[in-house]
N, C-alpha and C positions, 0 to 999 in steps of 0.2 A: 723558523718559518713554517707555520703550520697551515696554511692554503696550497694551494696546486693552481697551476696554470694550461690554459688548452691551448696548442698552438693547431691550427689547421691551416693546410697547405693543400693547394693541387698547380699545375702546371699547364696555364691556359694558353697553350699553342691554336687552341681551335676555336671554338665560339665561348664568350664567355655569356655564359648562360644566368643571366639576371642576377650576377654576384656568386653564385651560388661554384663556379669554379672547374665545374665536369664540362670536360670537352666531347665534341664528337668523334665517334669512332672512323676516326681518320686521323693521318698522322700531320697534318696540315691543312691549312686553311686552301691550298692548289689542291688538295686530293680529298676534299670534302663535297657538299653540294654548292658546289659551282656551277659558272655558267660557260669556265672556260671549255677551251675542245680537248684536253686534255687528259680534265678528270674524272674519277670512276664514275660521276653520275652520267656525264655525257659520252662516254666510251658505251655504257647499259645501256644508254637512249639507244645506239647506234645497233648493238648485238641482240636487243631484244625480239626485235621486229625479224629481224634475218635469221635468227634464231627459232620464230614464231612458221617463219614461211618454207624452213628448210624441214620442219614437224610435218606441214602440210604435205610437201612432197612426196617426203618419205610413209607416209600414212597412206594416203592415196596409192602411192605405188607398189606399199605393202600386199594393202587389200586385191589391186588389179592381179600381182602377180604373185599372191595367195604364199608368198615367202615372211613364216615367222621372224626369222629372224632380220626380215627389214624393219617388219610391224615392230618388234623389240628395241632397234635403234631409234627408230620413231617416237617413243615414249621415252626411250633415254634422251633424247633432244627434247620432248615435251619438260623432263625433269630437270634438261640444261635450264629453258626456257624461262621453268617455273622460278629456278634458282634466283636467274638473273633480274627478272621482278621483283622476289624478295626482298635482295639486294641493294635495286635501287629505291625499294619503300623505305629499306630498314636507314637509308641514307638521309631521305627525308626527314624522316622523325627523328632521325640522331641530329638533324640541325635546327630543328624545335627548338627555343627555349623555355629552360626551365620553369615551372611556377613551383606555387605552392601547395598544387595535390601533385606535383612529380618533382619533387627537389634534384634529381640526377639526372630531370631529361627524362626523352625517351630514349635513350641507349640500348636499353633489354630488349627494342624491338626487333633489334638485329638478332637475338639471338633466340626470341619467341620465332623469327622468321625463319630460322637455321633447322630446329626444332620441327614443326607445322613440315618444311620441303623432307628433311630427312624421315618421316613417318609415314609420308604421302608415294617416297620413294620404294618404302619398303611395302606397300601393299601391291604398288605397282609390279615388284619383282615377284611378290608371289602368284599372280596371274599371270606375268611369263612361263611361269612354273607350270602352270596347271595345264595350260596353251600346250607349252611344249612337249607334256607326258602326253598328252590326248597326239599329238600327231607323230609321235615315236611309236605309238597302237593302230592310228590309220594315219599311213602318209597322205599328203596330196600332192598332184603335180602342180612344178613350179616355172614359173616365166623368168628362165633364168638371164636370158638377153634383158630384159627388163628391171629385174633385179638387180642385177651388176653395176647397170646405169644409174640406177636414182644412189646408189649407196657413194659410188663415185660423185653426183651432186654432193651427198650430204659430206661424203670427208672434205672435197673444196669450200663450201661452205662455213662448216666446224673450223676449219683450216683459219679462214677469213677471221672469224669470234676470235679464237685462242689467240690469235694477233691482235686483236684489238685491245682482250683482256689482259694482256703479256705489260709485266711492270706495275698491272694494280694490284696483283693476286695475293699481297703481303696488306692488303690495306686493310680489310675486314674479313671475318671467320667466314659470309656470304658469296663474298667475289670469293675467296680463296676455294670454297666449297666448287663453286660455280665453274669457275678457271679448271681446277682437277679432273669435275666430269665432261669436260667439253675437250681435254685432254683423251680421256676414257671415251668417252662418243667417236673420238678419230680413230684411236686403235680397234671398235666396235665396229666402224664403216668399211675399215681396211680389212677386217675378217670377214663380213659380211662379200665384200667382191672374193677376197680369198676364194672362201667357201662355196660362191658363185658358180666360181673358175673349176672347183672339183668336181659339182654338182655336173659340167658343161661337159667334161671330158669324161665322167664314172657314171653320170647317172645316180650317184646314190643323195636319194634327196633327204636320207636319214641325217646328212649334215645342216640341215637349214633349221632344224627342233634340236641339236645341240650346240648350234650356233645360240639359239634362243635362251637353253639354258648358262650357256658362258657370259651371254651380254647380262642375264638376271642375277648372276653370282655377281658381277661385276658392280652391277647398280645396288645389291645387298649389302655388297660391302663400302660401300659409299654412304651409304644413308645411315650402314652402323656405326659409324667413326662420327657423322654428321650430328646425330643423337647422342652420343655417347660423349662429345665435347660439349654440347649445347647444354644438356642434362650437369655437367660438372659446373658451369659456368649459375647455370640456373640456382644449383645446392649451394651456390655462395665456397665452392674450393675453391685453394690453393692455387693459384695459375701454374697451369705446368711449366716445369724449369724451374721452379720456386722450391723452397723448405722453409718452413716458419725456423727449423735451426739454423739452419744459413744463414740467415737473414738478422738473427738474435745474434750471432756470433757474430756477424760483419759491425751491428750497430755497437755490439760493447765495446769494440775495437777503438774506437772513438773517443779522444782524451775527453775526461767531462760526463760520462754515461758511466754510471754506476749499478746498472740495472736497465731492463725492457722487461717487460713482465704485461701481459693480459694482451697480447698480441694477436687480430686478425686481419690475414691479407684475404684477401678476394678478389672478385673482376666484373665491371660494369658488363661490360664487353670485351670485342677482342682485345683492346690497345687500352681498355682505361686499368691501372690496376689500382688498386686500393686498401689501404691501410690504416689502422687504428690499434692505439697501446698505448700503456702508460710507460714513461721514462724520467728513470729515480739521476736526478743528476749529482755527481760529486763534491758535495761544497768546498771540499778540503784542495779540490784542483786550482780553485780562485780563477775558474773563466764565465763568465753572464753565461745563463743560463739560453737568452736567446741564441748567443752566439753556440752554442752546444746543439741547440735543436735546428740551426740553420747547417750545422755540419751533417747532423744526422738525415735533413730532408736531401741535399746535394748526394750524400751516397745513397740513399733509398733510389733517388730518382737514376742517379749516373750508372749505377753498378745493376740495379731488380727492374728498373723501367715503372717503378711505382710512382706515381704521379699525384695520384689525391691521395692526402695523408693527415689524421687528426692525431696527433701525441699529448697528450695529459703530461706535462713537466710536473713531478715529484721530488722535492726534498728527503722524501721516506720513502719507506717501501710498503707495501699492502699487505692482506691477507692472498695467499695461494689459492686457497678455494671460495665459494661466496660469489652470488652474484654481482658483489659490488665491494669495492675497494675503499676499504679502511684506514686510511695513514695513520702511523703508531710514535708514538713517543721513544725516546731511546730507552732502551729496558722494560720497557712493555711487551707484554704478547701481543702478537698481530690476531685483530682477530674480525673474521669475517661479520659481514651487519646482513640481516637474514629480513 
């Protein structure tokens, strides 16, 4: 048999997108863009706005009572905010369907949206930065009764969101993003009255510009993990928790597979993972060669969470190197086509 065969696979739990097989980044059609009250779009309808009005508070109340480090939590809620927008855009557009100038969807919108908050975060913290070296040099006085108040607003508030987001934070790299710092916003509110309370009883208002610097370490490193997963996804790696040898080792394990050879996995987004190789199957085992590559997608998908998958079925084996895969006769050299 000297032809090869493509099998492609993917695992249409979500929308099937005009044949074409990629679902939305969600792990169900309940936790997609829905219209139930349930799911992440309608939980973000609900946290966006109160998220939006809980910025306003604390901004206003920064400025009146001239404490950076309300203004700092202010912008870390502006970045909850920002998150949770992205979020629900990147939801929309992952339930798009497919055509044919985007055969996988918009799915990357999610994580061009990850991308865009996490860069915008990080410029945000270095003007905490700057904010808070200038009032370590001249303090000012601070309206600590005032202070204390809106930051207790903003942790009830924060409090209300992380409830609401609580259960979808697994569903996309955005909510999860979003969820983490609205986490981080609470413990940021709680230091902020802390710091209040020290300010109330010491007088040293040297704590409210190191409060500022602790809430801007905290959003730096939020935005770097944010970028730094978006950026892996974007370069077409590996999904972490993966090993292309793992993965080559689980598939030969498989009666019928004599070979996986030209192997890339990647990630649409967070939940889609995806896979392409050729696989040289064993004539000499006597099992259909379908029945091999249906064994091989059930462990791609049950064991790696790889869901779209195109395998190239092979009788031979190729060249190792070469853009393009050569099937060889027996007693031949393999040899790459240039």
């Amino acid at each position: 048999m000297h032809g090869t065969a493509v099998s492609e696979r993917s695992d249409n739990r979500g929308h099937d997108h005009a044949g074409h097989g990629a679902r939305a980044c969600t792990h169900d059609d309940d936790r997609g863009h829905g219209h139930g009250p349930h799911t992440p779009a309608a939980k973000l309808r609900l946290a966006i706005p109160l998220t939006l009005a809980v910025f306003a508070i604390e901004l206003a109340g920064g400025i009146w009572a001239s404490s950076l480090a309300l203004l700092s939590d202010s912008l870390h809620v502006l970045f909850d905010a920002t998150a949770l927008g992205l979020s629900y855009a990147a939801i929309v557009l992952a339930a798009r369907p497919a055509s044919d100038r985007h055969s996988y969807g918009l799915h990357r919108g999610e994580i061009l949206a990850a991308l865009i908050n996490g860069l915008t975060v990080a410029l945000i913290a270095a003007w905490i930065f700057a904010e808070a070296w200038e009032r370590l040099h001249s303090p000012r006085p601070i309206r600590v009764g005032g202070m204390m108040g809106v930051a207790l607003l903003g942790l009830l508030a924060n409090a209300a969101v992380a409830r609401l987001l609580h259960g979808h934070h697994h569903d996309d790299l955005n909510v999860r993003g979003a969820y983490l710092h609205v986490l981080g916003d609470l413990l940021a509110s709680a230091a902020v009255i802390a710091g209040g309370a020290v300010i109330w009883a010491t007088g040293w208002t040297i704590v409210d510009p190191l409060l500022g610097f602790g809430i801007g370490l905290l959003l730096l490193w939020g935005a770097g993990r944010l970028v730094r997963e978006s950026l892996h996804v974007l370069m077409e790696g590996v999904p972490v928790g993966l090993s292309v040898e793992g993965v080559v080792a689980a598939v030969l394990a498989v009666p019928g597979v004599a070979d996986l050879h030209r192997v890339h996995i990647w990630s649409l987004c967070s939940h889609i993972r995806a896979l392409s190789a050729h696989l040289v199957v064993d004539a000499a085992v006597g099992r259909p060669a379908q029945s091999v590559l249906d064994d091989v997608n059930a462990l791609l998908h049950g064991r790696f969470g790889i869901t779209h998958t195109t395998l190239q079925s092979e009788c031979r084996g190729c060249a190792a190197d070469g853009p393009y895969c050569t099937p060889t006769h027996p007693g031949e050299e393999r040899v790459a086509r240039v």
